[in-house]
ZANUNU-502800 format. One line per 5 residues: number of its first residue (from 1); their letters; for each residue x, y, z of N, C-alpha, C, O, CB. Coordinates in pm, whole numbers. Glycine has a CB too. Layout:
# ZANUNU-502800
NUM	a	X Y Z X Y Z X Y Z X Y Z X Y Z ~ ...;
***
This chain:
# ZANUNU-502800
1	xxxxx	-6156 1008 30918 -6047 1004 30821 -6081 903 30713 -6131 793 30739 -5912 968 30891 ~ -6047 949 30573 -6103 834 30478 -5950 821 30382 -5874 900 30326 -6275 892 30367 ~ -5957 688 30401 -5775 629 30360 -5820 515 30260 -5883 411 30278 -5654 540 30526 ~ -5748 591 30120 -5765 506 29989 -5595 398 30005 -5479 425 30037 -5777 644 29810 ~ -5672 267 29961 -5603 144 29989 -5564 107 29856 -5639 163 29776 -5686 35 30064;
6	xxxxx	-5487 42 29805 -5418 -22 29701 -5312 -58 29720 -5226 7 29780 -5407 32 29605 ~ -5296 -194 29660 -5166 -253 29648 -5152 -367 29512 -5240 -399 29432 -5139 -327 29797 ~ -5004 -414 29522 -4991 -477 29406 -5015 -441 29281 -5096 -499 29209 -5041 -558 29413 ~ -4930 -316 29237 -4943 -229 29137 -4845 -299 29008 -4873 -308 28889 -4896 -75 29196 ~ -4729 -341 29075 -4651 -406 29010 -4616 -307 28844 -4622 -370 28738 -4727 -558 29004;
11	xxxxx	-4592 -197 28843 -4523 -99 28783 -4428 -76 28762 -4371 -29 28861 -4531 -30 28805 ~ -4346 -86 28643 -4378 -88 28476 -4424 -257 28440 -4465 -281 28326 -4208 -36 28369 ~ -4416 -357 28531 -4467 -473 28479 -4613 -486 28464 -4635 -524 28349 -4422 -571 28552 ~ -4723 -472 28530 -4815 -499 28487 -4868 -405 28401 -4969 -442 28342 -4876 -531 28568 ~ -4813 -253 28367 -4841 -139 28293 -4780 -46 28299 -4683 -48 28374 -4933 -101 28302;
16	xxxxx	-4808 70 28229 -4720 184 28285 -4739 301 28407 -4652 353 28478 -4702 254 28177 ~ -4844 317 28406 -4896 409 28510 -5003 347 28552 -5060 245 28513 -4928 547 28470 ~ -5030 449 28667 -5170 346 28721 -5324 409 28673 -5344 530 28668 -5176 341 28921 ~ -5413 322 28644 -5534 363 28575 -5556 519 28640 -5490 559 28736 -5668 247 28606 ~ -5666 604 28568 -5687 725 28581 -5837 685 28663 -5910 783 28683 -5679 817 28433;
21	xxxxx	-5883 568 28706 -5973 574 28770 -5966 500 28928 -6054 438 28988 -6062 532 28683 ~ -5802 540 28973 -5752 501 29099 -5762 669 29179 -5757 706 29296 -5578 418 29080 ~ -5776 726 29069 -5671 883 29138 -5860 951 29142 -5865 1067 29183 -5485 1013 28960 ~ -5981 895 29109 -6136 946 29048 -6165 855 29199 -6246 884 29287 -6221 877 28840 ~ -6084 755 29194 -6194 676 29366 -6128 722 29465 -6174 698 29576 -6200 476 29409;
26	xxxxx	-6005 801 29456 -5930 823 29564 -5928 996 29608 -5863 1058 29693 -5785 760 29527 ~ -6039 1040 29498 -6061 1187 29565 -6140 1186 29645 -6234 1107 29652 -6098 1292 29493 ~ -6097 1336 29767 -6122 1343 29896 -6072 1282 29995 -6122 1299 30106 -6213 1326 29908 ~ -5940 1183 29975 -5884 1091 30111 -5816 1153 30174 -5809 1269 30133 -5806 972 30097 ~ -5745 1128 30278 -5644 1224 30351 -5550 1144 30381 -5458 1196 30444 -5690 1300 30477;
31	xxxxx	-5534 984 30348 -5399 898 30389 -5423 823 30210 -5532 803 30156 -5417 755 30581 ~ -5326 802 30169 -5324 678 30088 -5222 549 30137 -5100 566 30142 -5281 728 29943 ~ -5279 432 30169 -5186 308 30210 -5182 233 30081 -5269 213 29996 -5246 206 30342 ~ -5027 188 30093 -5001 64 29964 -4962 1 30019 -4879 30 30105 -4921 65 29842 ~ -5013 -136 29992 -4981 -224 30127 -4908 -352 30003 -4934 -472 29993 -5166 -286 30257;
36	xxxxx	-4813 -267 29924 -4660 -353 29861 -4657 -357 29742 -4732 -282 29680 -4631 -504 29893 ~ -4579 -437 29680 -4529 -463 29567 -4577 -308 29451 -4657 -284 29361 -4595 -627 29528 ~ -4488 -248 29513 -4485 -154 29432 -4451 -84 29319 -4517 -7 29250 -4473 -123 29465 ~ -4292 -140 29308 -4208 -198 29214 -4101 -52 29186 -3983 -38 29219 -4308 -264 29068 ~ -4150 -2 29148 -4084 169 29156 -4174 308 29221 -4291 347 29229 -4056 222 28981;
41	xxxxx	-4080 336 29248 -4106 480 29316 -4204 550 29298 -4287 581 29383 -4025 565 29295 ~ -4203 597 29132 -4305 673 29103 -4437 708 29131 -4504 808 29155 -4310 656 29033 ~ -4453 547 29117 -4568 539 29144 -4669 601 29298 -4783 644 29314 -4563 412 29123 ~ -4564 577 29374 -4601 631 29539 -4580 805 29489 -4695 848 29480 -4451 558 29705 ~ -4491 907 29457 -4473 981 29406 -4648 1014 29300 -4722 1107 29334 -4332 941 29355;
46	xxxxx	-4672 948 29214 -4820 933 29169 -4918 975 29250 -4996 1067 29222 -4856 808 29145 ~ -4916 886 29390 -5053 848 29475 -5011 1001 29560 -5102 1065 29612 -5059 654 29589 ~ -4906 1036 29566 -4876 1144 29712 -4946 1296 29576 -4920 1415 29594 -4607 1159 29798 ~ -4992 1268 29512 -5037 1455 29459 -5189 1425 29531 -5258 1515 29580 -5048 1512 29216 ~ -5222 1299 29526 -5379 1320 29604 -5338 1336 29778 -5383 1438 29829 -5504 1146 29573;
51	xxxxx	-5278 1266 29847 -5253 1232 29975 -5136 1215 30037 -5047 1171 29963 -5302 1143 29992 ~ -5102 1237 30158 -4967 1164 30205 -4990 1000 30201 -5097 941 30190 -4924 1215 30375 ~ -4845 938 30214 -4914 821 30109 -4777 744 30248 -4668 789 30282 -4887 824 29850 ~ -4844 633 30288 -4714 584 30337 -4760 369 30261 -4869 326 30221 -4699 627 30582 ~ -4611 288 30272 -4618 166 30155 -4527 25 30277 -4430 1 30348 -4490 229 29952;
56	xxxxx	-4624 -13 30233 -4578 -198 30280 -4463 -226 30192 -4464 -161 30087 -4717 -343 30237 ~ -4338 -327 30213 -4288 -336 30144 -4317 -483 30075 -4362 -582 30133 -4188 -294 30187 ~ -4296 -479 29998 -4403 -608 29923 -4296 -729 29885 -4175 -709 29873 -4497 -545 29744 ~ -4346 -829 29873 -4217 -951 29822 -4166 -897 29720 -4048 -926 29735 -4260 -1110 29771 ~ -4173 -827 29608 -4133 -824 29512 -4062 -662 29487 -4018 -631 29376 -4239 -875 29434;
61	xxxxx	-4059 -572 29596 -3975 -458 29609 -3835 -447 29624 -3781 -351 29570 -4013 -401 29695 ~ -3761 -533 29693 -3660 -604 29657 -3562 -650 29540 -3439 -654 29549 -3695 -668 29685 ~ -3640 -683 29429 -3547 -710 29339 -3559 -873 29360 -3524 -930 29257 -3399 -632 29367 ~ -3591 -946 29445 -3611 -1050 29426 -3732 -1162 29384 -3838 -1127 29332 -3569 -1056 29497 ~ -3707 -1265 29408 -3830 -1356 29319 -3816 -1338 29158 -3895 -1324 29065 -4002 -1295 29360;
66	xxxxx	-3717 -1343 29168 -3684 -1298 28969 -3767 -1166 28918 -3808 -1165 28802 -3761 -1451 28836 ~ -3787 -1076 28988 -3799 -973 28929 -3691 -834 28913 -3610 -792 28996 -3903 -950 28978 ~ -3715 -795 28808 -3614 -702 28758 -3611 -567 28836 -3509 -498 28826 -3639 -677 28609 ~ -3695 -531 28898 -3729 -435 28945 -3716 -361 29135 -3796 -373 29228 -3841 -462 28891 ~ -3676 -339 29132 -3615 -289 29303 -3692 -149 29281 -3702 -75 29183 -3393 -266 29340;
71	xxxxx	-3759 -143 29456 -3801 13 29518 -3656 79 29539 -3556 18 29499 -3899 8 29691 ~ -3647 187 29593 -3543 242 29611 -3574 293 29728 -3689 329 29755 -3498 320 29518 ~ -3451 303 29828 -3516 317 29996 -3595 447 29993 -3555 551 29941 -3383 333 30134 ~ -3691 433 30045 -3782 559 30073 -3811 568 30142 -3858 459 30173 -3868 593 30034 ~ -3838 684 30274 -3888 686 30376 -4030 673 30416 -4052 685 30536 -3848 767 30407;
76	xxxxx	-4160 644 30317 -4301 624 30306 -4267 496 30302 -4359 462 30228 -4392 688 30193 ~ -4201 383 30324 -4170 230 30287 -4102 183 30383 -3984 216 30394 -4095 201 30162 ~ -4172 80 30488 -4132 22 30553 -4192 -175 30553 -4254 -231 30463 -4151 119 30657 ~ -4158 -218 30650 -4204 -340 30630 -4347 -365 30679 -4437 -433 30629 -4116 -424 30686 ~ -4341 -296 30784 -4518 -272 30826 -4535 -109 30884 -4437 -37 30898 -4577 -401 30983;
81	xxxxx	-4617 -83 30902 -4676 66 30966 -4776 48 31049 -4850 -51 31046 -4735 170 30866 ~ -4781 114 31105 -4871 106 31264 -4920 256 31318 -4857 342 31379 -4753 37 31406 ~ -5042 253 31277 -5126 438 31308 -5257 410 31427 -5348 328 31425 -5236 524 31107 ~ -5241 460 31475 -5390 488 31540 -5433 600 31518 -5367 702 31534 -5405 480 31679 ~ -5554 595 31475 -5665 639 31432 -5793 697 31516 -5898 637 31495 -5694 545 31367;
86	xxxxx	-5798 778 31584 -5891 802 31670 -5947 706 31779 -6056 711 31834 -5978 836 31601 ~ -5818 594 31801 -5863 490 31882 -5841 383 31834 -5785 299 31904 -5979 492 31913 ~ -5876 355 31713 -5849 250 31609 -5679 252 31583 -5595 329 31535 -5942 289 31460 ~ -5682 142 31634 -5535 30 31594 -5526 -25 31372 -5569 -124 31313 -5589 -193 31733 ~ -5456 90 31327 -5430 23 31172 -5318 -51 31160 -5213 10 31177 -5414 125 31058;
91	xxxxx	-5313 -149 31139 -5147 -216 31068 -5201 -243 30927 -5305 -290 30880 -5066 -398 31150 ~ -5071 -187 30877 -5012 -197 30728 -4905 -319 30710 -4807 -321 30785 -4932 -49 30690 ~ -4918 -407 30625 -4813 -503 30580 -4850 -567 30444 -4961 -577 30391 -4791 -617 30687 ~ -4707 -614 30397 -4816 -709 30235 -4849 -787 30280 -4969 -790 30255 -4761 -780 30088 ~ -4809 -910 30373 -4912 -995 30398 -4840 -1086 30493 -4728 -1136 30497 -4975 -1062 30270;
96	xxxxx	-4996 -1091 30600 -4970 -1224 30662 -5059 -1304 30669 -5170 -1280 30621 -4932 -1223 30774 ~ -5028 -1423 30731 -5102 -1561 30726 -5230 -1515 30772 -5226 -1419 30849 -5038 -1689 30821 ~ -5357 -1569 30740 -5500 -1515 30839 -5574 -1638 30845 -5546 -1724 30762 -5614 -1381 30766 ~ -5645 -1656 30911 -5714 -1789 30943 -5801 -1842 30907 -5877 -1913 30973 -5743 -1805 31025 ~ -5803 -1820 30809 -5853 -1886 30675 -5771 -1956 30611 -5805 -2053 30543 -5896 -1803 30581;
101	xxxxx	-5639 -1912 30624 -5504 -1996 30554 -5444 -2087 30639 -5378 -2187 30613 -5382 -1904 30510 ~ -5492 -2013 30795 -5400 -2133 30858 -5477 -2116 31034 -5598 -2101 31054 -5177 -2087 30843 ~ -5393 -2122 31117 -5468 -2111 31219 -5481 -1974 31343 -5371 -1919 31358 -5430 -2226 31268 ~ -5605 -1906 31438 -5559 -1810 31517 -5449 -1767 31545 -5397 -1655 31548 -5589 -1821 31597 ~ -5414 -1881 31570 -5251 -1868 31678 -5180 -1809 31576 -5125 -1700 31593 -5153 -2035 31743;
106	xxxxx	-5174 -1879 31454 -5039 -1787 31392 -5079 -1655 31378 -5008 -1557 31402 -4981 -1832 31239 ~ -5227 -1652 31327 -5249 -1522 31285 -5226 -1411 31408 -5194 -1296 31376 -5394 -1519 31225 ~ -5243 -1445 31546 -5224 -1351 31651 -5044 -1321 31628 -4995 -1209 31643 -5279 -1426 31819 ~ -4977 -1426 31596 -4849 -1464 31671 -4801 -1318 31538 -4732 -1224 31577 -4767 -1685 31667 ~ -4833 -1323 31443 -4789 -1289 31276 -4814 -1114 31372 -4718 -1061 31428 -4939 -1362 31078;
111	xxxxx	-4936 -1059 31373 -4995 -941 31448 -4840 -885 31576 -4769 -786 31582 -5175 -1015 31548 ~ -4851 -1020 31659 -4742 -970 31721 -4654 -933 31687 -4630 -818 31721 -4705 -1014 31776 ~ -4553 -1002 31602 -4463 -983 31581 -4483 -857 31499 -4431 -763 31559 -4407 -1084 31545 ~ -4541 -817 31379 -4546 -687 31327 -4590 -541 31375 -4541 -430 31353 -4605 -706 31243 ~ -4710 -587 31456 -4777 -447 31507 -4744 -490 31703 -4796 -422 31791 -5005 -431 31441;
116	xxxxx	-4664 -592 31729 -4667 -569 31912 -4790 -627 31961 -4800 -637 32084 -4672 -394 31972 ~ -4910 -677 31872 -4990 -727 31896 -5123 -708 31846 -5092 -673 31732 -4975 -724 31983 ~ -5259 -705 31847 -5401 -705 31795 -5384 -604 31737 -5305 -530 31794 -5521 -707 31881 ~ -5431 -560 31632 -5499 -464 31567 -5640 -439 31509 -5688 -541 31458 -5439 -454 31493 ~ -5706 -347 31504 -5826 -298 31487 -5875 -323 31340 -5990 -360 31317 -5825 -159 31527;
121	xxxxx	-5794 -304 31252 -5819 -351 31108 -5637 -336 31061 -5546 -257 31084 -5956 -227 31004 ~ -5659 -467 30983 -5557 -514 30921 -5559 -449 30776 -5671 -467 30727 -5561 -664 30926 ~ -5481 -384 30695 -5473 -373 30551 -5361 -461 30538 -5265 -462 30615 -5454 -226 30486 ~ -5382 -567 30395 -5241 -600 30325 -5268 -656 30190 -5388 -684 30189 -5149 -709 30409 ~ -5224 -682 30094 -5214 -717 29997 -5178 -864 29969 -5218 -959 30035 -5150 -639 29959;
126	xxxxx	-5104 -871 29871 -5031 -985 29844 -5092 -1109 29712 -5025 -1169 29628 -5027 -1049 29993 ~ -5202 -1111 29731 -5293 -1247 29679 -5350 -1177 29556 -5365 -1229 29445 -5433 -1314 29798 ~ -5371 -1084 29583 -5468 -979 29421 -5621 -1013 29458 -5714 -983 29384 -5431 -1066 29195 ~ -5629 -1051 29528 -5759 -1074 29528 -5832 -997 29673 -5796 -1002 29790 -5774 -1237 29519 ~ -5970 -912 29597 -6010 -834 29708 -6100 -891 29837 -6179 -984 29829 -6080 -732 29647;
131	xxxxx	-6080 -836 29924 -6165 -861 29986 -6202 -763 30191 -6118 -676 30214 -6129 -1017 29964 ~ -6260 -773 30252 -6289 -719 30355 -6370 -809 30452 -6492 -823 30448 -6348 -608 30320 ~ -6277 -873 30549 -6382 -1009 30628 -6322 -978 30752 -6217 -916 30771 -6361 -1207 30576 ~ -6415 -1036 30848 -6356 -993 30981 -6316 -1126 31049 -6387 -1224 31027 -6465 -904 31075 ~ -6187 -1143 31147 -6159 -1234 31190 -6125 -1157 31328 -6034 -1080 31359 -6069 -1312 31110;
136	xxxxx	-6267 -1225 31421 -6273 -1224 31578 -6275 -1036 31587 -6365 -953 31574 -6104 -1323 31668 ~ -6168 -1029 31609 -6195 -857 31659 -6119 -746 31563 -6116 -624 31575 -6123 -826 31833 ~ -6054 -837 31453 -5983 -800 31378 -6037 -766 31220 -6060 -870 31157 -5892 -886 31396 ~ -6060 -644 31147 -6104 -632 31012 -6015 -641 30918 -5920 -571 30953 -6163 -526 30990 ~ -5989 -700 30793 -5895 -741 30716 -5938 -708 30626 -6022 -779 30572 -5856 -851 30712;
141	xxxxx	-5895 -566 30561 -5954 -556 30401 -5815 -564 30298 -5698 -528 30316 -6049 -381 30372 ~ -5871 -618 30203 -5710 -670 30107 -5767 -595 29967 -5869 -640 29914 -5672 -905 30076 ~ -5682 -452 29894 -5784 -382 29818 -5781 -479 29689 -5834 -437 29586 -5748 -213 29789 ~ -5717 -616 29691 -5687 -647 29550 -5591 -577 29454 -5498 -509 29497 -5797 -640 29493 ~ -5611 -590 29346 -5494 -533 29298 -5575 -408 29159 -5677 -426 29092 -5372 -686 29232;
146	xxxxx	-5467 -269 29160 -5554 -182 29041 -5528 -246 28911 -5595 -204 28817 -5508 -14 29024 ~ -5432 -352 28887 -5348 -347 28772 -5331 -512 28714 -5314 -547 28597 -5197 -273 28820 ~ -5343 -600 28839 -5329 -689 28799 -5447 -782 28888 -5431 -881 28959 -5189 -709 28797 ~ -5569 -708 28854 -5668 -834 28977 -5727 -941 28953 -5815 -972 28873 -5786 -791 29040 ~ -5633 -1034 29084 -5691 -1211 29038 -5598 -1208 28944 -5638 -1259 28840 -5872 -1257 28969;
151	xxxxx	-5451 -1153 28938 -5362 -1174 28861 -5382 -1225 28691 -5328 -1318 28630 -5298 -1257 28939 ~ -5469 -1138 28652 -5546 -1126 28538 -5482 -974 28465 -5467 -883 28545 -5719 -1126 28585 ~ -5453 -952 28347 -5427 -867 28284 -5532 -818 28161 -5581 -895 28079 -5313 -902 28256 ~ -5558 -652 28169 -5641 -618 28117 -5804 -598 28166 -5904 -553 28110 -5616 -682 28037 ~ -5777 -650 28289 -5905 -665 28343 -5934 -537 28398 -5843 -457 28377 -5915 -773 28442;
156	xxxxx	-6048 -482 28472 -6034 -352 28569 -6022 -389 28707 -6101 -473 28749 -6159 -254 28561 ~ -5927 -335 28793 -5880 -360 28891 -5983 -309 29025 -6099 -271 29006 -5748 -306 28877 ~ -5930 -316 29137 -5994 -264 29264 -5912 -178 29357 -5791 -196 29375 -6039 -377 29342 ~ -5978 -87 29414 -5892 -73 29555 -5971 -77 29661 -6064 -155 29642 -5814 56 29573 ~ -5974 -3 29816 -6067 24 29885 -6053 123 29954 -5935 157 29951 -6099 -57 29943;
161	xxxxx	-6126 200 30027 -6188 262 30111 -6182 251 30271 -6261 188 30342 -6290 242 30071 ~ -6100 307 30302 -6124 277 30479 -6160 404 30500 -6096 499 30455 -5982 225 30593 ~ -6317 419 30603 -6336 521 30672 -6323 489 30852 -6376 389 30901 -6475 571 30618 ~ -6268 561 30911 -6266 548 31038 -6292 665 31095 -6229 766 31065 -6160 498 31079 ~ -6413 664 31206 -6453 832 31265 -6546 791 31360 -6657 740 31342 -6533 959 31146;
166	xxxxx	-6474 829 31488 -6524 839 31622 -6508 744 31658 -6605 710 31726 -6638 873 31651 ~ -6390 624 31651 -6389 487 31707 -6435 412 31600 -6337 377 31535 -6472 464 31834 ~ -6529 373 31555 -6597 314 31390 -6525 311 31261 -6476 404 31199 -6715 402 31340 ~ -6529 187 31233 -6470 192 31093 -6568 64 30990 -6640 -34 31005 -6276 149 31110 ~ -6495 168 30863 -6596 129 30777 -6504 75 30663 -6401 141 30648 -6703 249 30737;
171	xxxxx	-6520 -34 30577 -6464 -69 30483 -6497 -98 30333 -6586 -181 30319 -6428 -139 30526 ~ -6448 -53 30232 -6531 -105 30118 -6438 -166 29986 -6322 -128 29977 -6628 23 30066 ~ -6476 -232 29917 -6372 -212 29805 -6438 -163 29681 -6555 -178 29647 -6295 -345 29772 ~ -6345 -105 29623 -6432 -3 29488 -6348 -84 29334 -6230 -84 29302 -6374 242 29503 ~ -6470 -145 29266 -6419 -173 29134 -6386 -36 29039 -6458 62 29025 -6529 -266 29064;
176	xx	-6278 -57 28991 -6217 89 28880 -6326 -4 28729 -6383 -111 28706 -5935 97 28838 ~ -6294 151 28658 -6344 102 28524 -6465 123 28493 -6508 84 28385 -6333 -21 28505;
***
């Protein structure tokens, strides 16, 4: 299964639609994950003509943090998501603590509480900044952001790539542009 990743689209604020070279890296997927700040609907509506598309709900979907902008309840939008994958454990969330920020323990404790416990690869967002590192048994790819990466405007953004097949997974992130 190959599942195109993006998050932190932040739509109509960081732009109006999302680049035409999100929908060019995301042909051939069969899941699309947004792992938050999505800002409006559409946009998931956008990503679902390539894929079924399911969305993290992001700090800023809400309407809060001084932004003007609220998701509207949707059933592809929850606070985290939880798939297995041919064996493989996925959790979806915008973000939790990882241990790099802070310590195992929370990061297991954060896992628990969202996915019931370990997962196989972590997607989430949050920071804009990409990346794919592994912590202990756990893969963490964060696609960065298409629209606003490294919270930079005008720049060309990222997403990534999860392939998972036969137990194995593979991760990448793809610069747009």
């Amino acid at each position: 299964m190959r599942i195109g990743i993006i998050s932190d689209t932040h739509i109509p604020e960081a732009c109006e639609h999302l680049p035409p070279a999100v929908f060019e890296a995301f042909r051939g997927i069969d899941l699309v994950m947004h792992a938050g700040d999505v800002y409006v609907n559409r946009v998931l509506d956008e990503l679902e003509r390539v894929a079924p598309v399911i969305a993290a709900l992001g700090n800023g979907d809400e309407g809060l943090d001084g932004h003007r902008f609220k998701l509207e309840p949707d059933q592809r939008v929850r606070e985290a998501h939880l798939l297995e994958i041919e064996g493989v454990r996925v959790g979806l969330v915008h973000s939790i603590p990882t241990p790099d920020e802070t310590s195992q323990e929370v990061f297991r404790s954060a896992m628990d509480s969202h996915f019931g416990g370990p997962v196989d690869v972590l997607v989430q967002g949050h920071s804009h900044v990409e990346g794919v590192v592994r912590f202990g048994d756990t893969l963490v790819v964060n696609p960065g952001s298409a629209t606003l990466p490294h919270n930079l405007v005008g720049v060309p953004g990222t997403v990534a790539i999860l392939e998972v097949a036969s137990g194995s997974v593979f991760a990448e992130i793809i610069r747009l542009g």
